[in-house]
N, C-alpha and C positions, 0 to 999 in steps of 0.2 A: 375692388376686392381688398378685404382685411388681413391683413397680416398676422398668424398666430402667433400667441408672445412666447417665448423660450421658457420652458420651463428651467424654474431654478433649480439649484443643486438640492434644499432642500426638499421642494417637489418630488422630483428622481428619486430621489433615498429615501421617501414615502412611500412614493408606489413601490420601492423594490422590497422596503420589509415588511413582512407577514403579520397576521393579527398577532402570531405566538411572541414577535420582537416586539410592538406595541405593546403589547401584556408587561413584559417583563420591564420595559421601558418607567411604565408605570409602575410597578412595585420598586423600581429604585429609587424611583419620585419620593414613593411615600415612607422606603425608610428613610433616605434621607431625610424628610420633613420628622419624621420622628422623633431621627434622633436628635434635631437642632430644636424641638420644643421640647423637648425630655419628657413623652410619653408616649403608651402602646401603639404601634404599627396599626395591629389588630383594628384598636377602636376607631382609627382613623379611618380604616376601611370601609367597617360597619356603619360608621357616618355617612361616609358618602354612598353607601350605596341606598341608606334611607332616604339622604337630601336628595338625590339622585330619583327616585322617583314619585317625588311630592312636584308636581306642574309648574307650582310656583316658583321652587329653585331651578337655576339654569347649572346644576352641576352635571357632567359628564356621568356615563354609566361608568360601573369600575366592573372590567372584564373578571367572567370566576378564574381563568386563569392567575390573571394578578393577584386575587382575591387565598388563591389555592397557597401562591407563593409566599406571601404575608404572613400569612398561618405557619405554613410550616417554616416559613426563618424563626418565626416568634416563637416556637415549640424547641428547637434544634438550635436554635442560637449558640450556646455552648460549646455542642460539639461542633456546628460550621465554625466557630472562629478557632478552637482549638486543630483543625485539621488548613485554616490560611496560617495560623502561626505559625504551624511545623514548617514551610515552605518558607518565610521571609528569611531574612538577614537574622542575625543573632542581635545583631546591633540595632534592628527596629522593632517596635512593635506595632500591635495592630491600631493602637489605640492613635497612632502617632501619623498613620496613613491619612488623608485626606480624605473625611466623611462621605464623598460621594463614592469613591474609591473601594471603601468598605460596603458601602452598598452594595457596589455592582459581582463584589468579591462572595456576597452572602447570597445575593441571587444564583449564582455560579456554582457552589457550592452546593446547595441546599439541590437545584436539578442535579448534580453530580451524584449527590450521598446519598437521595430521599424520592428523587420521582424516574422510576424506571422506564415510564415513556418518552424521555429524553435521553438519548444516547449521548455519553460524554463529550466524545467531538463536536456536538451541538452545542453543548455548554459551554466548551471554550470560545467556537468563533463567536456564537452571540456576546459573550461577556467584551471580548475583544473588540466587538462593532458599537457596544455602547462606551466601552472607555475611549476608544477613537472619538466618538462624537462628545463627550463629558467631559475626559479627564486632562490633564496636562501632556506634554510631550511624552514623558518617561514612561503613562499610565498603562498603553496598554500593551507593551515590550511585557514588563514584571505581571501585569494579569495574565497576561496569556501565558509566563511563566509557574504561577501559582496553580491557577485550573489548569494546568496541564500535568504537573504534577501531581495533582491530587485523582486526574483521570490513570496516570502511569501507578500510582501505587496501589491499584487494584480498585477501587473506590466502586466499580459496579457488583463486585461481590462481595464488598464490606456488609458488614453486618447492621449496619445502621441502616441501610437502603430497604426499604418498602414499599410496597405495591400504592399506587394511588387507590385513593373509592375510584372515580370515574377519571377517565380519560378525557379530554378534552381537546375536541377537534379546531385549528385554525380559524374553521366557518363561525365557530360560538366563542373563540377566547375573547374577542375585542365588540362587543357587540356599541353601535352608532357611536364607532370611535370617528372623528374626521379630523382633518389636518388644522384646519380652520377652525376649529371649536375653541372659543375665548374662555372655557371653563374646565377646561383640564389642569392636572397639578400644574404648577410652579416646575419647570426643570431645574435640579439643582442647580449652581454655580461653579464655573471651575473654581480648585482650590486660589487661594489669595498666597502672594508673592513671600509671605509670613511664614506660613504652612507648608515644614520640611517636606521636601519628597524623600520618594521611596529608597531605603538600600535594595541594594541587589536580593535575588532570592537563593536560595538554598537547597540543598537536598538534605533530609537528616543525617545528625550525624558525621558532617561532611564540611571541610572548609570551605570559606562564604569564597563565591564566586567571584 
């Protein structure tokens, strides 16, 4: 009799997150890769979802969920970072965070401000389970600081928040997403030993923490 091999930690923590964390998984992929080739998120998307179904290439489908997120960082960009800077340090900026850090901060956001089928508490723990897996020690103490604040200062009846077109169930966000697919993004990198970490966060108006 054959002995079955132990699933690894990454294994587990496949099966346990949903297509909706896959999804967003991916859209932080691709801002990040965005902003480190200095161009649109958007087009990057659009790429892949053409190369994506041409036979010959072996690229990954890109879930509409991810697809949904993309768009609207790339629409709201503005206001998503002006609503993480209110929340940092006085003495940091955003620009100064660690690029994947800013990702997972714009994904988090943008559900918070912009898509009302995500309840804010959702936004926090996800943005929190991907900086746990991405970000440095510090990352996601100060993210879960940041989306939480932006959940606490009303943010589901701000006036920036809009109805999505369609809703989007778990069963269609990730569609022939698998663990083992050698053609999905690139996962960013942690930041490099160079690359100041975060100050503390803040509340407005209010001395830094």
């Amino acid at each position: 009799m054959t002995d079955t091999p132990e699933a690894t930690n990454d294994e587990r923590n496949w099966r346990r997150h949903g297509a909706r964390y896959r999804a967003r998984r991916r859209a932080v992929d691709i801002l990040f890769e965005a902003e480190a080739r200095d161009i649109d998120p958007v087009a990057i998307v659009e790429d892949r979802i053409t190369l994506s179904r041409d036979p010959d290439n072996s690229v990954a489908p890109v879930a509409d969920y991810t697809r949904q997120i993309i768009v609207g960082a790339a629409e709201e960009l503005d206001r998503i970072d002006e609503s993480i800077e209110r929340y940092l340090s006085e003495t940091w900026e955003l620009n100064r965070l660690p690029a994947v850090d800013r990702a997972i901060l714009r994904v988090g956001v943008w559900e918070i401000l912009f898509n009302p089928e995500v309840d804010g508490a959702t936004a926090v723990v996800e943005g929190v389970e991907l900086a746990s897996q991405y970000g440095n020690d510090v990352a996601a103490p100060y993210i879960h600081a940041v989306l939480d604040d932006v959940v606490q200062a009303g943010a589901a009846d701000n006036p920036f928040r809009e109805p999505v077109v369609e809703a989007i169930s778990d069963a269609d966000a990730d569609p022939q997403f698998t663990p083992a697919d050698p053609t999905v993004d690139a996962e960013p990198r942690h930041a490099n030993a160079a690359d100041p970490g975060p100050g503390p966060v803040r509340k407005p108006d209010s001395p830094d923490v």
